[in-house]
C-alpha positions in Angstrom: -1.9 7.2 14.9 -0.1 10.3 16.2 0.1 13.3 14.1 2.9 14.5 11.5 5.1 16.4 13.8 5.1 13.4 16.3 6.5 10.4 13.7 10.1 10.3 13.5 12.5 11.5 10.8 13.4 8.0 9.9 9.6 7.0 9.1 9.1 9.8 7.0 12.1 9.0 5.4 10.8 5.7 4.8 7.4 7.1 4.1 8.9 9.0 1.1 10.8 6.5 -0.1 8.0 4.1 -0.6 6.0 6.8 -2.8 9.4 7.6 -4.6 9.7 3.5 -5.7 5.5 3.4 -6.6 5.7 6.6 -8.4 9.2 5.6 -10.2 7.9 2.2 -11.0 4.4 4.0 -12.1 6.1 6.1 -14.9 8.2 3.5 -16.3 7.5 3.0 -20.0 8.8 0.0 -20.6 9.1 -1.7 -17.5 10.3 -5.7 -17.3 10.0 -8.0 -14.5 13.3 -7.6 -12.7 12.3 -3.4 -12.4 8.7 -4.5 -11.1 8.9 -6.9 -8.9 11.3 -6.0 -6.1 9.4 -3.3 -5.8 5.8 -5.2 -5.3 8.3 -7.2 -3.1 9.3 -4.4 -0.8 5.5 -2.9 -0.6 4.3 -6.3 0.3 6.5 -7.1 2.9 6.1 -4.0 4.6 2.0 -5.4 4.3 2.9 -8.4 5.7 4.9 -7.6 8.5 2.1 -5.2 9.9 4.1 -2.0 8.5 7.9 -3.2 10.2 10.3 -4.2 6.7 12.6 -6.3 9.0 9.7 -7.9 11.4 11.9 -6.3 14.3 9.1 -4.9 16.0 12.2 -1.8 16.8 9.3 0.7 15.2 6.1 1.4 17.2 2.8 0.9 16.3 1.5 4.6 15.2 4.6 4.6 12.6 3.9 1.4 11.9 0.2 2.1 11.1 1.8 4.6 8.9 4.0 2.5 6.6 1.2 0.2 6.6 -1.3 2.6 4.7 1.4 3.8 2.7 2.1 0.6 1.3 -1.5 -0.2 0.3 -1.5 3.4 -1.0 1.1 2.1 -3.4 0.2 -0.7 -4.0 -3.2 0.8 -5.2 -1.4 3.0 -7.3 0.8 0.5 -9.3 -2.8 -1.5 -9.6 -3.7 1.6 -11.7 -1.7 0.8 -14.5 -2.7 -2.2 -16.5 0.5 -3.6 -17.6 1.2 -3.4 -13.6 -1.4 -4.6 -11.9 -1.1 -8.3 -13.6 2.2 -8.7 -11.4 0.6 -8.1 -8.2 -0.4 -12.1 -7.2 -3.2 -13.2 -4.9 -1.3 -12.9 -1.8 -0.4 -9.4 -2.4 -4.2 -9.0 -3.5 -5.4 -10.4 -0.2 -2.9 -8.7 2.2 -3.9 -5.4 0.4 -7.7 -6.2 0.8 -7.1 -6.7 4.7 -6.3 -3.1 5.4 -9.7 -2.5 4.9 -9.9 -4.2 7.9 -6.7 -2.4 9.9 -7.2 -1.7 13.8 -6.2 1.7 13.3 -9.3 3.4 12.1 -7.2 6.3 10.2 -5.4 3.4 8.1 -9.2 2.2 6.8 -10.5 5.1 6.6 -7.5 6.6 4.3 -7.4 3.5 2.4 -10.8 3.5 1.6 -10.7 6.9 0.2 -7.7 6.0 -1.9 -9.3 2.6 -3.0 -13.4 4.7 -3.3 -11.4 7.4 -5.7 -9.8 4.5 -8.1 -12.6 3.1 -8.4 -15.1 5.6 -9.6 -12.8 7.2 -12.0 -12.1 3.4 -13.2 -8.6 3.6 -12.6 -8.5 0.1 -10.9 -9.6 -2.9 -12.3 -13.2 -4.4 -11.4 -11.6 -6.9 -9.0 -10.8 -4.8 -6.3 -14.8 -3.9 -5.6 -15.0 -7.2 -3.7 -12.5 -5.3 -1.4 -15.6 -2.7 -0.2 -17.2 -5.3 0.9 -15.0 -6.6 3.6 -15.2 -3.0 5.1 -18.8 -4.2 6.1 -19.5 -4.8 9.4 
């Protein structure tokens, strides 16, 4: 994890974009499968391919670390709405509930802010407490 000033132009590109598709996808009223799930698609690839969309390993590892939280970040976010969060499937469920687990202690410390604030203000749905509990040692 290296700080803001250090990560390149190009992640932060892709760092925005990510937030732009979550946040876009968020505010849709009426929203239909072919809107929601290429974007579920994109955020769990970048997931699954430890934070590198084309599994290149051409990005390093601190800018990977931080596509990686900002993925889950969105992820949580789309979870938030309830029409939403019945597309995301078990293996995005358990890729997002391994960040938890990240070797970069920013990315599970960050995430479980994100994931501690949705869930006290009952944003996200009961299911994702059983994520807490893989943060334990």
């Amino acid at each position: 994890w290296k700080d803001d000033s250090k990560v390149s132009r190009e992640t932060h590109v892709k760092v925005a974009a990510l937030k732009a598709l979550s946040h876009w996808l968020v505010s849709l009223k009426d929203f239909d499968n072919s809107s929601a799930l290429p974007v579920l698609r994109l955020l769990h690839v970048v997931l699954k391919n430890d934070g590198d969309l084309k599994a290149e390993d051409k990005v390093c590892g601190w800018e990977r670390s931080r596509l990686r939280l900002t993925a889950a970040c969105c992820l949580l976010r789309v979870a938030q709405a309830a029409l939403l969060s019945l597309q995301i499937d078990g293996d995005m469920f358990l890729d997002l509930s391994l960040v938890i687990q990240d070797p970069c202690v920013e990315v599970r410390s960050r995430f479980a802010e994100k994931l501690s604030k949705g869930l006290r203000s009952l944003r996200l749905p009961v299911a994702y407490l059983a994520i807490m509990a893989l943060a334990a040692p």
